[in-house]
N, C-alpha and C positions, 0 to 999 in steps of 0.2 A: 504494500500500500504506500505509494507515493507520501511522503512530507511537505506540509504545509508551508509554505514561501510566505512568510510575515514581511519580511522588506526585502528589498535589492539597495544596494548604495552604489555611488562610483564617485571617484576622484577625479575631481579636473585639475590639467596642469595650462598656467599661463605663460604665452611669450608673446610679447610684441616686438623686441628690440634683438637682430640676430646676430650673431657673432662677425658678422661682415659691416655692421649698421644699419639695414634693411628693415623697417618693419611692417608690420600686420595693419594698416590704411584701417582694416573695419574696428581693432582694438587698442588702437593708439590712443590714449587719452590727450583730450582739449588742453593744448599745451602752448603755449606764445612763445617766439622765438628767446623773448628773456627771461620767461620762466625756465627754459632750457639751457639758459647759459648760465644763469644761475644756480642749475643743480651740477653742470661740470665743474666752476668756479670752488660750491663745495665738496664737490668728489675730490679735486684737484688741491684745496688745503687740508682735506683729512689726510691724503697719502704723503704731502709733505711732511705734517704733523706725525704722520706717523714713524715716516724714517730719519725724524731730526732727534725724537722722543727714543728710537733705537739707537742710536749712537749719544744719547745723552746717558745711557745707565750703562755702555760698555764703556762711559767713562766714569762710570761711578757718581753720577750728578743726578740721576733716577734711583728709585729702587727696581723690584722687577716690574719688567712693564710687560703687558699682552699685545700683540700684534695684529690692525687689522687688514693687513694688504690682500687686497682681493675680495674684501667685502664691502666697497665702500657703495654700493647700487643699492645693497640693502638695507644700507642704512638712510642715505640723501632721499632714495624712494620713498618709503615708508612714510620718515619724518616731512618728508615737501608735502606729503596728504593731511599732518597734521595742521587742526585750528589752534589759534593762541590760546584761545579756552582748556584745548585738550590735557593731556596728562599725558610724563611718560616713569616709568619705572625700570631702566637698566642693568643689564647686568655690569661687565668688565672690559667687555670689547665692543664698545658701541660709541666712541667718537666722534665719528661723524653725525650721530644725534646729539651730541652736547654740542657740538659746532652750530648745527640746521638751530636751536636752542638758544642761542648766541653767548652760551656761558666762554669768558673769557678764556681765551688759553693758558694767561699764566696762572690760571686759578686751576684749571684742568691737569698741566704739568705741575703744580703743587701737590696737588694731595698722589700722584704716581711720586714723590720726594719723598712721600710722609709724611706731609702735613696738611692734616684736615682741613684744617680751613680752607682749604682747597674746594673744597664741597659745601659750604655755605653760599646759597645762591642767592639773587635778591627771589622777593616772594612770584612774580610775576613769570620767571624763569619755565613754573611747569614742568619740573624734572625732579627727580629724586635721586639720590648719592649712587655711588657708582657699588655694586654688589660682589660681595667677592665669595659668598658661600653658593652652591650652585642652586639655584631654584628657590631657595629660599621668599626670593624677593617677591615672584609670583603671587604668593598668599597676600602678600603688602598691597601688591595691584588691585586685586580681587576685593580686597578688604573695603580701596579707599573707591572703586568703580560704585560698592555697594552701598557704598556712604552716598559718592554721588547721587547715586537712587533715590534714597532717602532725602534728601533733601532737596529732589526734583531741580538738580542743578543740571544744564543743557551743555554735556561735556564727556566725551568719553576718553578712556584709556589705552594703552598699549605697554603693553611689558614684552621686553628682548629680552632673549636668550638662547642658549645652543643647543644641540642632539642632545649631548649627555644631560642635558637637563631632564629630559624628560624618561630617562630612568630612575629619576627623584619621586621619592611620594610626592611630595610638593605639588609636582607639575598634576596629576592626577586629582589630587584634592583643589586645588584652585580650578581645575577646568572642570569639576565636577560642579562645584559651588557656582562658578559663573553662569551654569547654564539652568541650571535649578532655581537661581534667582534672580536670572534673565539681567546681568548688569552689564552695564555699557564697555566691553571689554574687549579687545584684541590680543589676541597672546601671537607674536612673531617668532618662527624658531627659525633661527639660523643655522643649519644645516649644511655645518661646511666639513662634514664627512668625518671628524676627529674628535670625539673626546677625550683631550691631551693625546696619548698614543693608541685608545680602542677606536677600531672604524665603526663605523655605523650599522655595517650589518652583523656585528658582533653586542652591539645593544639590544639591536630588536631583530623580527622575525619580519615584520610588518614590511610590505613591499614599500610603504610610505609612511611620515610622520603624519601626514597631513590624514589621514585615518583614522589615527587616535581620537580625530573630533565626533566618530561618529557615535562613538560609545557612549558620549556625554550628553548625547543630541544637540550636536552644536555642529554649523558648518564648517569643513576643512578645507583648505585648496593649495594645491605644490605650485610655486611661481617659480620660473628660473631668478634666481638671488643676482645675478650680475647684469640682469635688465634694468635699468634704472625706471626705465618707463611701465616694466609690466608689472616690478612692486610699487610704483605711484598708483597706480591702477587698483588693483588686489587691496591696497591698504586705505586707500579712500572708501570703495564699495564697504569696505570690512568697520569702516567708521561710522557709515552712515547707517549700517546694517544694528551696530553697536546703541545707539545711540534710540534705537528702537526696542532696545531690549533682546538683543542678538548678536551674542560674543562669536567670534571666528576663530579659527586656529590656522594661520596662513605658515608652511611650511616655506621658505627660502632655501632654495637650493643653489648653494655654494662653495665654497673651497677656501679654506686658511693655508694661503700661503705659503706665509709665514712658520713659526716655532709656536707652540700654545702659549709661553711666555719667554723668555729671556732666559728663565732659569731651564728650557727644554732642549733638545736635541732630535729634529722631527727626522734625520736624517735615518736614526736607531728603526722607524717604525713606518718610514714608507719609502719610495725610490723617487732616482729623480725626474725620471721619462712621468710618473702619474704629475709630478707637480708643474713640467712643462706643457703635460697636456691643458692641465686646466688655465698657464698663461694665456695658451692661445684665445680663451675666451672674456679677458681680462674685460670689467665693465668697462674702463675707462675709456680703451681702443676703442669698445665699439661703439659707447655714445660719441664719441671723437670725429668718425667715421660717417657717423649719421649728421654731427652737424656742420662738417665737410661738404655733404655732397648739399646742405641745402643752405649754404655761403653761411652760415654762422660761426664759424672759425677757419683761424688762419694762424700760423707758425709764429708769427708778431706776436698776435693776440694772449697766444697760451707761455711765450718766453716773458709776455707782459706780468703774469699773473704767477710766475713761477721768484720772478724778481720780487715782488710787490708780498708775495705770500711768506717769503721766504726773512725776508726782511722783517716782516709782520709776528714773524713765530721768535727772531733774534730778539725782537725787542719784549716780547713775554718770558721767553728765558730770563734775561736782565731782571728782569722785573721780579720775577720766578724767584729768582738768587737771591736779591736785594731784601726780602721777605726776614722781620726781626723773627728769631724765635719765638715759640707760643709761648704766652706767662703760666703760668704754673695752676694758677686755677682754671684754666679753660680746659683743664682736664676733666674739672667736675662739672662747669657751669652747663655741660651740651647733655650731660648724661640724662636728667628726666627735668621736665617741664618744673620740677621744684624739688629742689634738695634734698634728699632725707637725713634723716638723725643721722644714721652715722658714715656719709660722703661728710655731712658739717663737721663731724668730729676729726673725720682725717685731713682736710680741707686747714685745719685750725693748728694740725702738727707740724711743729718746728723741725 
């Protein structure tokens, strides 16, 4: 006797922007020539930032830093869909949305020194400190999405994070709760094939992360991660979806580079043919490419912006350095909204 077929699901995967620069006409989102130059402008100062930030801790002027070369479509995408209203909740490698954010950079390379106050943002900012326990921060998202709810505020969320996140309870329980209580929520996973040295199909079984949405009863969908234009896309629908009481779970597909951190050695745990493979598909080339062939850039233009950037990240360093030590109480003052008994007692030791 045949079985009863309760649902069918399937996963759709989004590309608009092709590895050559070519895209999909029917799924291009409504994009102005200077909305466009403005999200290479910030592709193009996170990967500076990011390989100035590399050579700032192998000189010992960082501590460890995580690397995001090769992600930076997933992040300029994403954050270009968000409203100033919105909210984000970060993990550790997500740059380029403190950047899209406009949190300063000497403030951003502060707290990768050690020193938090690096992450004191003004309030209007819309961002939350930078996470360093995996998944953790997810439940934080979920938490304050649910607040928004409550208090019928017109704003939704987005929390980053990576594969290995979502071998976390964490990830599990937050996308459980966002969809049970319908809040305004996007969970992004970046899915750049490595958590630290396990791949991806050593996490799961699942032919895709973006799957894991269905158990929740929540939408999922695979976007290629180095499209800048098909995560603006994906992450806009996913906001507006959000903001209805319909969290998403948009899976990015893409590739770290780089080392997991500074302190890693990626060369122990993959080759170097997989890592040239994925240069070929570099975002930057190929929105480059794309606004090459429709006269929006020119070799001037991007030596303009490499001098100008470059300059711009020198004088945050300075700044960065110049920074007095913290005083001694601001060790207590940030711990809870009011001092308790005995922070005041230690607080008061000589």
């Amino acid at each position: 006797m045949p079985k009863e077929v309760i649902h069918q699901f399937n996963v759709e995967f989004l590309s608009v922007l092709d590895e050559k620069g070519k895209v999909d006409s029917k799924l291009m989102p409504k994009l102005n020539g200077e909305n466009i130059k403005k999200m290479f402008e910030l592709m193009k100062l996170t990967r500076i930032l990011d390989e100035k930030a590399l050579k700032l801790q192998r000189e010992g002027r960082l501590g460890t830093y995580a690397s995001c070369l090769g992600q930076e479509a997933t992040h300029i995408g994403s954050a270009f869909a968000l409203g100033k209203e919105d909210f984000v909740f970060p993990s550790f490698r997500e740059q380029g949305v403190y950047l899209s954010r406009n949190i300063p950079i000497d403030q951003y390379l502060a707290y990768w020194k050690g020193d938090e106050r690096g992450m004191k943002f003004t309030k209007d900012a819309n961002i939350f400190t930078v996470s360093i326990p995996v998944g953790s921060h997810m439940l934080h998202a979920m938490g304050y999405s649910w607040a928004c709810k409550i208090k019928k505020e017109s704003r939704a969320v987005i929390t980053y994070f990576g594969d290995g996140a979502t071998s976390e309870g964490d990830f599990h329980e937050a996308m459980n709760f966002a969809s049970v209580f319908e809040v305004p929520l996007v969970f992004i996973c970046q899915n750049n094939q490595y958590a630290i040295s396990l791949p991806v199909n050593k996490q799961t079984k699942a032919q895709t992360i973006a799957q894991k949405a269905i158990a929740y009863g929540m939408y999922g969908i695979r976007v290629d991660g180095n499209d800048v234009f098909a995560m603006y896309r994906a992450t806009k629908e996913a906001l507006e979806r959000a903001k209805k009481g319909k969290p998403t779970l948009i899976e990015a597909l893409t590739y770290r580079r780089g080392d997991h951190t500074t302190s890693d050695d990626s060369k122990k745990y993959r080759t170097d043919r997989e890592v040239n493979q994925w240069k070929k598909k570099d975002p930057i080339d190929r929105l480059r490419n794309y606004m090459s062939s429709k006269k929006l850039w020119a070799q001037d233009y991007e030596d303009e912006l490499d001098k100008k950037f470059n300059e711009e990240i020198d004088e945050a360093v300075k700044k960065m350095e110049s920074l007095e030590a913290p005083k001694r109480e601001e060790i207590f003052n940030y711990m809870y909204s009011e001092l308790t008994d005995n922070l005041k007692e230690q607080q008061n030791e000589k």
